[in-house]
N, C-alpha and C positions, 0 to 999 in steps of 0.2 A: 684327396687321398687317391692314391694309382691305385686302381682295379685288377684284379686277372682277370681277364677274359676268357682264357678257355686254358685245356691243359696243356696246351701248346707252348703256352707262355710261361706257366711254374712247372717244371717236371720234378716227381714226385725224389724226395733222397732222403730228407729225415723227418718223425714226426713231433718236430718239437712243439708246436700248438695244441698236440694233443695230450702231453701228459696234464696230470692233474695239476692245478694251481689253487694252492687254499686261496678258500675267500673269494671265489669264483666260479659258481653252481655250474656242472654238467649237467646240461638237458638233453633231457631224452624224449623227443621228437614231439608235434603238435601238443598231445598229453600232458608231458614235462611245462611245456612251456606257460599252457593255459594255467598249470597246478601251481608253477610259481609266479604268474605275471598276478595272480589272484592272491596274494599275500600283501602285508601291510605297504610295504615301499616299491618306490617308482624301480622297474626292473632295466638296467641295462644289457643288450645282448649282443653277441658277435658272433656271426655266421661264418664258418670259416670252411676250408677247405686243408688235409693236414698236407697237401703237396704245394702249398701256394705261400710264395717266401714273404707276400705283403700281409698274408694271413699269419705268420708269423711274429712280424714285426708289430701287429697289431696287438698281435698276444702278448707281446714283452711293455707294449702300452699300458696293457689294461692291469698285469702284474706291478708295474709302478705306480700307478695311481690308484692302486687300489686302496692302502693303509689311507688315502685322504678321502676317498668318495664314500667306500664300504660301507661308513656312518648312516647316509645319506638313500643311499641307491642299492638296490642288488645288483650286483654281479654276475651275468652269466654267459654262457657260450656252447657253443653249438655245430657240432660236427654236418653239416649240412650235406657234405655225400654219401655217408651215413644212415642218418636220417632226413631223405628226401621229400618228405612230408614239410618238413618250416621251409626250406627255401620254395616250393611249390606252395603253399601256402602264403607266404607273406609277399612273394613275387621276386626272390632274388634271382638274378640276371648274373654276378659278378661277385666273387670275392676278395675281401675280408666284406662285409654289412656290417654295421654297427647299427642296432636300432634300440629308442628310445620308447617305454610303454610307461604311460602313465598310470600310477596306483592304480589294481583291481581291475585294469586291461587288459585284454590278450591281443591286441589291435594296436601297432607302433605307431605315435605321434609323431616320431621325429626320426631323423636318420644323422649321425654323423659324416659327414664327408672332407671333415680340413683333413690339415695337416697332420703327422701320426707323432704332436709333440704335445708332453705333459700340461703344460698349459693353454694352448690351444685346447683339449682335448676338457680338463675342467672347466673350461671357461662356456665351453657348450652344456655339459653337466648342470653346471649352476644355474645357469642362463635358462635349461629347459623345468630344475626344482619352482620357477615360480617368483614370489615377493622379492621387493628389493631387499627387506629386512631381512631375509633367508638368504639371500646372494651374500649381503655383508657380514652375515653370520656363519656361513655355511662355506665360503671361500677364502678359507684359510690354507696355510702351508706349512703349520704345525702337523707333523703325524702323528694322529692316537693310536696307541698302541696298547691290545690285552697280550693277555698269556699265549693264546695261540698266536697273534702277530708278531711277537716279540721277536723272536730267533730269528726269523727269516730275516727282519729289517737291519738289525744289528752284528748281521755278518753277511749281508751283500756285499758280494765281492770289491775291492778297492775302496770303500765309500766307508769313511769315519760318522759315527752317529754319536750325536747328544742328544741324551734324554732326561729329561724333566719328572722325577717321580713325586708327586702331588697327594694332599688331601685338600674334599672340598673345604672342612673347616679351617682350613689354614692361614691365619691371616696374615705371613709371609707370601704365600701361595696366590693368596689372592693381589698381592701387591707385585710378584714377577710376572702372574696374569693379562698387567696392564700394558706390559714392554714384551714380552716375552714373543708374540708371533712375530716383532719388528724384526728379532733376530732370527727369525723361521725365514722371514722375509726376503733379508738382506743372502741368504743362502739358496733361492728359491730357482738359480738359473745352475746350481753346481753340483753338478749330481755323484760328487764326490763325496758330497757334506748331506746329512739327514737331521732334522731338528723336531726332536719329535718329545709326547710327553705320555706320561701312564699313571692312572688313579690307584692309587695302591691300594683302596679299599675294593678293589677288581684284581688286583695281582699278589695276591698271597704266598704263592711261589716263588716268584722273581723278590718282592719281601726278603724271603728269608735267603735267598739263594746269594743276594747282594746286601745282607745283614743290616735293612733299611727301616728303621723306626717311624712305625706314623704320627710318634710325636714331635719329632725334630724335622716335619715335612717343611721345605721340597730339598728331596734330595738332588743332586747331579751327579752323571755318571757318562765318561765320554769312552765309547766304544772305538777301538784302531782296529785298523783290517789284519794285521796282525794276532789280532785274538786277548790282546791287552786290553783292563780295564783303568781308569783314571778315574778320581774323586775329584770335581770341583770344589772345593773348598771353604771359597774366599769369598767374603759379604757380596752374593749377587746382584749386580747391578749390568744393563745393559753394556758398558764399555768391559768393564772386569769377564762377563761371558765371551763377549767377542773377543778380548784380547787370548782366552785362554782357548777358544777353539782354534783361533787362526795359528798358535803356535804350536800346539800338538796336531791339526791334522792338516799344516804344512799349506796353508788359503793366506790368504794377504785382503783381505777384506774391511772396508767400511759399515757403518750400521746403515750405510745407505745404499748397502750391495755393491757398490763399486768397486775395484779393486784398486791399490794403493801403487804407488812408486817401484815397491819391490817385485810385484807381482810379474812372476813370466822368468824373472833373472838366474841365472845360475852362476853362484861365487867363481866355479872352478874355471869357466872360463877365462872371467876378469883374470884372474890371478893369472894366467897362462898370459894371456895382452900386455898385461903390465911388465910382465917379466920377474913377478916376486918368485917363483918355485921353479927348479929343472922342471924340464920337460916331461921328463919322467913321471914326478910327483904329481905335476900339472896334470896329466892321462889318465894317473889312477884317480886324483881327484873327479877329473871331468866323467870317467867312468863310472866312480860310486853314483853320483850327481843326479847322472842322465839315468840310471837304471831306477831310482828313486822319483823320476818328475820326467816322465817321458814326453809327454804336452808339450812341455817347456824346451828337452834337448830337440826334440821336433821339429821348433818354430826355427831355432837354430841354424839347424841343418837347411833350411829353408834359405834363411835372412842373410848371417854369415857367405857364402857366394857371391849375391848378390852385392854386399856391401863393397868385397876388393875386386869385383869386376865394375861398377860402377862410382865406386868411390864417396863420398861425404856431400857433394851436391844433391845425389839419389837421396843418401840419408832426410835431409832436410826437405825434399819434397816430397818422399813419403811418408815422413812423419805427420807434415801438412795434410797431406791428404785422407789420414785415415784419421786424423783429429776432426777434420770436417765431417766425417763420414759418421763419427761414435757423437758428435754435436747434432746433428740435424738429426737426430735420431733412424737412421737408415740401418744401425745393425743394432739389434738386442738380443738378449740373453746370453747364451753360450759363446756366440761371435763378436758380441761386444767385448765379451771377456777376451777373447781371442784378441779382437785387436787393440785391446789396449796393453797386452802385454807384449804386442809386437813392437807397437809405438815405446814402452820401457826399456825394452830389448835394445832398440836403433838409440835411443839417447844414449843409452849405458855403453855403446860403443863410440861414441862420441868423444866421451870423456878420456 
């Protein structure tokens, strides 16, 4: 993780670290800290500074993984020029800090220092709760979600969410229980898609608000960014949810997380290559297109040059070469996605 160093380096312009973030305790100084580090769960803390832009970044970390640690961990954070009592106290040098306290401490065992990426960042989490049995229980990519997490998760900006409304007695419930994180899973690098679930005998509210019977549990309910609700319907089975996520919130995905053939493509293109629509037509298309999959018209913008300045031989050695790249395992997660829909993209202009 990149440090600030001094104020030299972040000059102060906005304070987004420091408004409030539910589900993530404001401490207030040495006091604060000791009053919650002495409560039931292992405390996580971020020492931050609100003119330091990786103290930022860190913060929009901890706002994302929070519906999955929350369970597990407290949450908190800490204005440390402020109160300059915790960083003079715990010895901070630099910010963002992340520090780890084990239950009924006020003394950090650990310190986060990777990467400021969602998985990198639980896998240190998990890694510091303890048993293996707690790691393979505890590290999952299912989001629980009650009443006060609910809104927030299901109308973050751009990102389509399904959720899973459950009772424990359910013995449907307990049989999509068995498959059900594969497809949390297989979503786990795409931060478009949320795959989350909520016990209705905790949400009474969202109940009635989405007219959700706890005898006919598990219900499904797929949130658009748009503000639109959808009813899954159909006898759930892992192919039948995957197929109905990846066509309403516009993913191309496998249960094995990968993404498929189509992935990356934009029709309006092709059509425009081939020569089936004026030109005209071909524009507006390509304009709906790209305002709707901007990723995608992106890669484009990118590839497209390249391809009629160097022509079809290029094609075929760069396909080569990033196929080597997504095999040997050298890019994962987001990048893998990335370049397997560049490798989609260079075939489909092939043809």
């Amino acid at each position: 993780m990149m440090l600030c160093v001094s104020l030299a380096i972040c000059l102060a312009a906005t304070f987004e670290v420091d408004k409030a973030i539910p589900n993530i305790v404001e401490v207030e100084g040495m006091k604060g800290l000791q009053e919650i580090a002495g409560k039931g769960k292992p405390l996580v803390l971020m020492v931050y500074a609100p003119w330091c832009d990786h103290s930022k970044k860190a913060g929009k970390l901890l706002k994302k993984t929070a519906p999955k640690i929350e369970k597990f961990v407290t949450l908190g954070k800490v204005n440390g020029e402020f109160y300059g009592d915790v960083p003079m106290s715990l010895g901070t040098s630099a910010y963002p800090q992340i520090l780890y306290f084990e239950k009924g401490s006020a003394a950090p065992s650990g310190q986060y220092s990777g990467p400021l990426t969602e998985e990198d960042f639980e896998n240190f989490i998990f890694d510091k709760i303890g048993t293996e049995n707690s790691k393979k229980q505890e590290k999952i990519h299912i989001a629980i979600l009650t009443e006060q997490t609910f809104d927030r998760a299901v109308t973050f900006p751009g990102r389509t969410s399904f959720i899973q409304f459950l009772t424990r007695e359910s013995k449907k419930a307990r049989e999509v229980a068995s498959w059900y994180e594969s497809i949390a899973s297989a979503f786990k690098s795409d931060e478009k898609v949320l795959i989350g679930a909520a016990d209705m005998g905790s949400t009474p509210g969202l109940n009635e608000k989405y007219n959700l019977k706890a005898g006919e549990s598990p219900h499904f309910l797929l949130f658009k960014p748009d503000g639109s609700v959808l009813t899954f319907s159909d006898t759930p089975t892992p192919k039948s949810v995957m197929n109905f996520i990846n066509k309403h919130a516009a993913t191309s995905r496998g249960l094995d997380g990968s993404l498929n053939d189509n992935a990356g493509l934009l029709n309006s293109v092709h059509v425009l290559v081939a020569g089936k629509a004026s030109s005209v037509l071909a524009l507006e298309l390509g304009l709906t297109e790209a305002l709707k999959k901007p990723e995608e018209a992106k890669l484009y913008t990118k590839i497209l040059p390249k391809v009629i300045a160097k022509g079809e031989a290029w094609v075929d050695t760069e396909i080569k070469r990033l196929q080597k790249m997504i095999a040997n395992g050298d890019v994962t997660g987001p990048k893998k996605d990335t370049f397997t829909m560049r490798v989609n993209i260079l075939r489909s202009l092939k043809k």
